[in-house]
C-alpha positions in Angstrom: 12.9 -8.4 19.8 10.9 -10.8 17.3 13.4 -12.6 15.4 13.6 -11.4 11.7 13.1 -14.9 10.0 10.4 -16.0 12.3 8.0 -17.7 10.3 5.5 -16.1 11.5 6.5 -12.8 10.9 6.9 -13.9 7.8 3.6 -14.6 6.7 1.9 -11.6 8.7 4.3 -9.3 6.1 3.4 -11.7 3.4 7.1 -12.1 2.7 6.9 -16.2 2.4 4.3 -18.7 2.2 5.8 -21.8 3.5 7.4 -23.4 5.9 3.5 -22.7 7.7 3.7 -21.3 10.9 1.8 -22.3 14.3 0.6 -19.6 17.0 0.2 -20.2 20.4 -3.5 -18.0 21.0 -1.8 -17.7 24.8 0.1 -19.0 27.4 -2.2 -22.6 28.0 -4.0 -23.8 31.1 -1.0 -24.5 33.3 -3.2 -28.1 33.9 -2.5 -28.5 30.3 1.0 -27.5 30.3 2.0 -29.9 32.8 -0.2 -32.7 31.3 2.1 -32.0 27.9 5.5 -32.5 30.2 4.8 -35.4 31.7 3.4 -37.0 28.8 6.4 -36.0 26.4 8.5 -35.7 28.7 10.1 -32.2 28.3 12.9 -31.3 30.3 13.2 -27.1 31.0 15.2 -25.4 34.0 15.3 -22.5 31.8 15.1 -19.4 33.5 16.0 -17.0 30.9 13.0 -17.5 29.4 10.3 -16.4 32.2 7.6 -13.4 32.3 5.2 -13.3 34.6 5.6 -16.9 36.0 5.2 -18.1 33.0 7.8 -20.0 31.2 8.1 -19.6 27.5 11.1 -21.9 27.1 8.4 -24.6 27.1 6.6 -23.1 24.5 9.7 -23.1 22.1 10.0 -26.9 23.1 6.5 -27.4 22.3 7.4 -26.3 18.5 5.1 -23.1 18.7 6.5 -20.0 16.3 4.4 -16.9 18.0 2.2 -16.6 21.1 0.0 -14.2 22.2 0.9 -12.0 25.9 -2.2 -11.2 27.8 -0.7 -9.8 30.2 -0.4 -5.9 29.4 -3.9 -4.4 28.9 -4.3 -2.6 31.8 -2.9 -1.8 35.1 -4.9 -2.5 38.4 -8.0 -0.6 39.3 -11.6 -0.7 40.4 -13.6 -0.9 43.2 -16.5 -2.8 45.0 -20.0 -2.2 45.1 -22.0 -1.5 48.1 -23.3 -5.3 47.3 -19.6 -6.1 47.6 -19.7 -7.0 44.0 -16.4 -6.2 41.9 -15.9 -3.5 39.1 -12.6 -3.3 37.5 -10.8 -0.9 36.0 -13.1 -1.4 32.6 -16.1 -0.5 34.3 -17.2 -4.4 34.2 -19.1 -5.5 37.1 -18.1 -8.9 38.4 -20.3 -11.7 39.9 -18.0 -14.2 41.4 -15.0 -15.1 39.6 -16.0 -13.6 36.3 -17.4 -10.2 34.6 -21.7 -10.2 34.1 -23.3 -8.7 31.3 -23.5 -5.2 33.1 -21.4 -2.4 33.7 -21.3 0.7 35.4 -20.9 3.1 32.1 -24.9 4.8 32.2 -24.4 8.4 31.7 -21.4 11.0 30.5 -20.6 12.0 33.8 -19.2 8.6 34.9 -17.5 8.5 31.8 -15.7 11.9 32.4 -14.9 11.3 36.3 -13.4 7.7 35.6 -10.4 7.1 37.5 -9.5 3.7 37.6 -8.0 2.6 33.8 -4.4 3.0 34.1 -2.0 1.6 31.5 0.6 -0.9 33.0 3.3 0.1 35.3 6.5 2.0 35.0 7.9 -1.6 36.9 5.5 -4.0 34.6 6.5 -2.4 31.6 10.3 -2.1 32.1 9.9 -6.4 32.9 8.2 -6.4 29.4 11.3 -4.4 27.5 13.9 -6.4 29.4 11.9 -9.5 28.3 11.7 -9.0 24.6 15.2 -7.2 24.3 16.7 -11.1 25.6 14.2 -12.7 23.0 16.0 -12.8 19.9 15.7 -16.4 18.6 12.4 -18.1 17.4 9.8 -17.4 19.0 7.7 -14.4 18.5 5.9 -12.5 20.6 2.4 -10.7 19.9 1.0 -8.3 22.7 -2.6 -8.6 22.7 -4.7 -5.5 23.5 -8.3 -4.7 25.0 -11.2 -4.4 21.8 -13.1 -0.9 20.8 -16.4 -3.1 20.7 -15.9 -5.9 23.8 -15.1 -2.8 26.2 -17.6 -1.0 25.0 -21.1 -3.3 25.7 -19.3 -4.8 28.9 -18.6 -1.3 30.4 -22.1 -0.6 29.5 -23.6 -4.0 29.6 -25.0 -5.8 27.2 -28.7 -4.8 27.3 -28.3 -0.7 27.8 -25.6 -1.0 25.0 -28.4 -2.1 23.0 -31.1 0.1 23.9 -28.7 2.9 23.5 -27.8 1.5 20.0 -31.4 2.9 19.3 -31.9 6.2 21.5 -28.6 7.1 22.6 -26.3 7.0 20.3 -24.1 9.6 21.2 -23.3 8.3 24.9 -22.0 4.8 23.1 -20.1 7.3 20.5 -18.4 8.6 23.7 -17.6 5.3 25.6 -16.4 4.4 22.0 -13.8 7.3 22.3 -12.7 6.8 25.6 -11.7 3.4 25.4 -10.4 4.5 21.7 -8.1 7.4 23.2 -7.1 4.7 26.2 -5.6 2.1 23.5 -4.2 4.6 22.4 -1.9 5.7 25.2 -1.4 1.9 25.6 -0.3 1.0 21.8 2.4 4.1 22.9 3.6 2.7 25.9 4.1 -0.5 24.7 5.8 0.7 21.7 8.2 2.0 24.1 9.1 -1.6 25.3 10.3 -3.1 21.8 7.0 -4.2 20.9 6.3 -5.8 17.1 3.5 -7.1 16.6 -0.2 -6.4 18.2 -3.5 -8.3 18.5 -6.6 -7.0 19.1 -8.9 -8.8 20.7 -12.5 -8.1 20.2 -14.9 -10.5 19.3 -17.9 -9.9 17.5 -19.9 -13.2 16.5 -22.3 -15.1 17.7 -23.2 -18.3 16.2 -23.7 -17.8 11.8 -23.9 -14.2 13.0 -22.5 -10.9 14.0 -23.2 -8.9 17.8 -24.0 -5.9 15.7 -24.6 -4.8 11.6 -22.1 -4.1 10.0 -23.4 -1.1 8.9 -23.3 -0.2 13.3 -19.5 -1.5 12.6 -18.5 1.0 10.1 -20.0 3.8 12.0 -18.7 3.3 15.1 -15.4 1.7 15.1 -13.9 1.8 11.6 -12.7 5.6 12.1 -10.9 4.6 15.3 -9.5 1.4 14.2 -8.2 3.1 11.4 -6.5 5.8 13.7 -5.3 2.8 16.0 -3.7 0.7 12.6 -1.8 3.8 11.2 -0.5 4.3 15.0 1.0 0.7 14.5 1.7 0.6 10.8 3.4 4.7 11.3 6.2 2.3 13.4 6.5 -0.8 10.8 4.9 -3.1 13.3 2.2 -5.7 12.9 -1.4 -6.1 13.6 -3.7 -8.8 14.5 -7.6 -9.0 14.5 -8.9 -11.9 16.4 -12.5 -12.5 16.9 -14.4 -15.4 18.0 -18.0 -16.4 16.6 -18.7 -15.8 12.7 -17.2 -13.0 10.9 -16.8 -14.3 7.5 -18.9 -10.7 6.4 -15.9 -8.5 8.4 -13.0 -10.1 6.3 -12.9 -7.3 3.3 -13.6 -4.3 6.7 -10.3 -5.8 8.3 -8.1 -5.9 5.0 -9.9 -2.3 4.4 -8.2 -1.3 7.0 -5.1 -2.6 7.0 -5.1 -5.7 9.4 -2.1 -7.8 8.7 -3.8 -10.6 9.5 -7.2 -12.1 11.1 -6.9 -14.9 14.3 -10.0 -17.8 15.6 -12.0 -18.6 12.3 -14.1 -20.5 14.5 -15.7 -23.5 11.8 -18.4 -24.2 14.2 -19.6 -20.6 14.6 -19.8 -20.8 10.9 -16.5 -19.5 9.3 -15.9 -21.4 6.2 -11.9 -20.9 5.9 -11.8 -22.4 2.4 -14.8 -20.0 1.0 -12.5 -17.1 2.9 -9.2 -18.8 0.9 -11.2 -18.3 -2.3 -12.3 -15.2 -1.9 -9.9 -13.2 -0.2 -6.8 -15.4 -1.3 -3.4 -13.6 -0.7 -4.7 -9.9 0.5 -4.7 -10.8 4.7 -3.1 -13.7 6.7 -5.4 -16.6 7.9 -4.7 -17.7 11.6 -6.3 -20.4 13.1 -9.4 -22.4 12.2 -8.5 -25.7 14.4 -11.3 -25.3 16.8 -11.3 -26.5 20.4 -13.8 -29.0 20.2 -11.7 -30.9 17.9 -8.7 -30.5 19.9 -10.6 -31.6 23.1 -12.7 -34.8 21.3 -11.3 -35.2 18.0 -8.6 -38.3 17.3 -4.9 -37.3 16.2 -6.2 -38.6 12.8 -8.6 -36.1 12.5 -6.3 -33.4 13.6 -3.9 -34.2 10.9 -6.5 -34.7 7.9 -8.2 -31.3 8.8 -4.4 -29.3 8.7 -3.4 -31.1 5.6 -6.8 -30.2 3.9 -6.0 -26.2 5.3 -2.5 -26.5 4.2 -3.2 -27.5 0.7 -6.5 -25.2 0.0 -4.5 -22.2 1.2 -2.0 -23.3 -1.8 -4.1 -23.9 -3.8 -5.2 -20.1 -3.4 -1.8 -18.7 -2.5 -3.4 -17.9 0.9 -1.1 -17.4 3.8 -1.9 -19.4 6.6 -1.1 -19.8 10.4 -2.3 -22.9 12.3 -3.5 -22.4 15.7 -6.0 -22.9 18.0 -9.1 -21.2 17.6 -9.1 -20.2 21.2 -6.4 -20.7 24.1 -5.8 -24.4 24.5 -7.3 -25.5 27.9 -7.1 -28.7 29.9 -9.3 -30.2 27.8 -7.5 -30.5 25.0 -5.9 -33.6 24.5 -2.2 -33.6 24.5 -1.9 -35.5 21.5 -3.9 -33.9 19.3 -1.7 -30.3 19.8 1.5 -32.7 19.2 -0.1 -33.9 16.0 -1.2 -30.4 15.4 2.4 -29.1 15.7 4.1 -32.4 14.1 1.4 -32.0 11.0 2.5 -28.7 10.4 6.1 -28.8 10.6 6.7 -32.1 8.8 4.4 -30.7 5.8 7.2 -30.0 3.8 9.5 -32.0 4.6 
C-alpha cells in the first residue's frame, strides 16, 4: 500500500509542495544498478523487498520516493510468422530483439478474432497484491499501463496508421476501442491488487512536435481517456501521463481531463518546463525534465545547477514538482550525476 505521507503522493494530490520528491521512471539498467553499489558501496540482503527479480530495497537506499512497475501490462501471447518473425500479444511485429514500425492490425476481422491479449495472471497478479500489501513505508509504487495512441500505430504500424488517418478512419476508431476496452479490464484487475497510483505511458512527440494534431487527439482518444480517468479517479487513486518528445501543446488536454500529473518533459525535444511553470502553475504536477543526456555527459555541477533552477522557478510559480529522469536511467548514466540528482533534491531544504 503507498504510504500516506509519501512525498510523492503528496504532490500528485497537491496536498504539499515541499520537501520535493524524486521518481524512479523504472527499475534501472541492472548494469547501472550494480555500477551505483559498487561505487557507493550499498549493502542490501533484503529479501522482503523483491518483485520480479528485482530488488526495490535498493531503490529506497538510493533515496528514490516513487518508481514506476512495468511489469503488469499484459500477460503472454503472440505468435510467429511464417518468416519466423515475432508478433506479440499487441499485434506488434518484431524484427530481432525489438518491435518494427508494422503490425498485423489491417482490417476488422483480425481485430474481432484476436486472441492473444490477456491481462496478467491469476499467479502474477496475486505476487503483485502480496507485494504492495508488505509495502507500507516510503516508497511508492506507480503501475504503468500500455497507451490508447502507442498501441494503436504499432498494432497497425506506423505508415497504414497514417494512411488510415485519411481514408479509414473508422478501422483506427475500432483499434482505438479495443485497446480502450482492454485497459480497461486491466485498470480493474489491478485495482483488485491494492493498486494507487497509475501511469500511462504513451508517447506522442517527436522533436518541437506532436505524432498527430491535436485536433486527431481530441477526436480519438480524449473520450476514452476520460472514461479510463474517471475509472481511476471513481476509486480515489492517482493518475500519471508520461510522454516522451514535445508536448508542451497537450498540457491544458491532460489537466482537462483530470491527469494528476504529467512525467518526461523532455528539454531537448523542446519542452520548456519554466514556460509550462508559468502558464499552468499549480493546476497539474510536473515530473521530470532532467533529461538523459545530461545524466549520461553532463558534470555533477550541472546536475545540481539545472535542479536548483527547477526547484526555485516551480516556487516561484507555486508549481508542484517531481525530479526524475526524463526516461529510465540506463548504463549510461553516470553514477554520480543521479547521486547529485538525489543529494540536490533532498538537501534543498535543509
Amino acid at each position: 500500500m503507498t504510504p500516506q505521507n509519501n512525498n510523492f503522493v503528496n504532490v500528485l494530490l497537491k496536498e504539499s509542495h515541499s520537501p520535493i520528491p524524486i521518481y524512479c521512471t523504472g527499475y534501472p539498467e541492472i548494469e547501472f544498478i550494480d555500477k551505483y553499489i559498487k561505487c557507493y558501496k550499498i549493502e542490501t540482503n533484503d529479501k522482503e523487498h523483491l518483485l520480479n527479480f528485482k530488488n526495490y530495497d535498493i531503490i529506497k537506499k538510493m533515496g528514490f520516493d516513487a518508481i514506476s512497475l512495468w511489469d503488469f501490462r499484459r500477460g503472454e501471447g503472440g505468435y510467429l510468422l511464417d518468416d519466423q518473425r515475432k508478433v506479440d500479444g499487441w499485434g506488434r511485429i518484431y524484427k530481432r530483439d525489438w518491435y518494427s514500425w508494422d503490425g498485423v492490425f489491417k482490417d476488422e476481422k483480425t481485430l474481432e478474432d484476436w486472441q492473444y491479449l490477456k491481462i496478467p495472471s491469476k499467479e502474477k497478479l496475486k505476487n503483485l497484491k502480496d507485494f504492495l500489501a508488505k509495502e507500507k513505508q516510503d516508497l511508492a509504487y506507480v503501475i504503468s499501463l500500455p497507451g490508447l495512441f502507442e498501441k494503436t500505430w504499432q498494432s497497425m504500424g506506423f505508415y497504414y496508421f497514417a494512411k488510415c488517418l485519411k481514408k479509414n478512419i473508422k478501422f483506427v476508431e475500432s483499434v482505438v476501442s479495443f485497446f480502450s476496452d482492454y485497459l480497461q479490464k486491466l485498470i480493474r484487475a489491478l485495482q483488485s491488487t491494492g493498486v494507487e497510483n497509475f501511469l500511462i505511458a504513451d508517447d506522442y512527440g517527436y522533436k518541437n512536435r506532436t505524432f498527430i494534431s491535436k485536433e486527431r487527439w481530441l477526436h480519438l482518444f480524449f473520450e476514452k481517456y476520460n472514461n479510463i480517468v474517471n475509472i481511476i479517479q471513481k476509486e480515489k487513486q492517482n493518475l500519471i501521463l508520461h510522454s516522451d518528445g514535445y508536448i508542451s501543446e497537450m498540457i491544458r488536454i491532460f489537466i482537462d481531463l483530470g491527469f494528476n500529473g504529467v512525467q518526461s518533459l523532455e528539454p531537448n525535444s523542446g519542452v520548456d518546463i519554466f514556460s509550462l511553470f508559468k502558464k499552468f502553475k499549480d493546476q497539474i504536477c510536473f515530473i521530470g525534465n532532467l533529461d538523459i543526456s545530461l545524466l549520461s555527459f553532463g558534470t555533477p555541477e550541472q546536475v545540481r545547477n539545472y535542479i536548483i533552477k527547477l526547484i526555485k522557478k516551480s516556487k516561484k510559480y507555486n508549481c508542484f514538482l517531481a525530479i526524475s529522469p526524463t526516461q529510465q536511467i540506463n548504463s549510461k548514466c553516470k553514477s554520480d550525476n543521479i547521486k547529485t540528482m538525489i543529494e540536490t533534491t533532498k538537501n534543498f531544504y535543509s
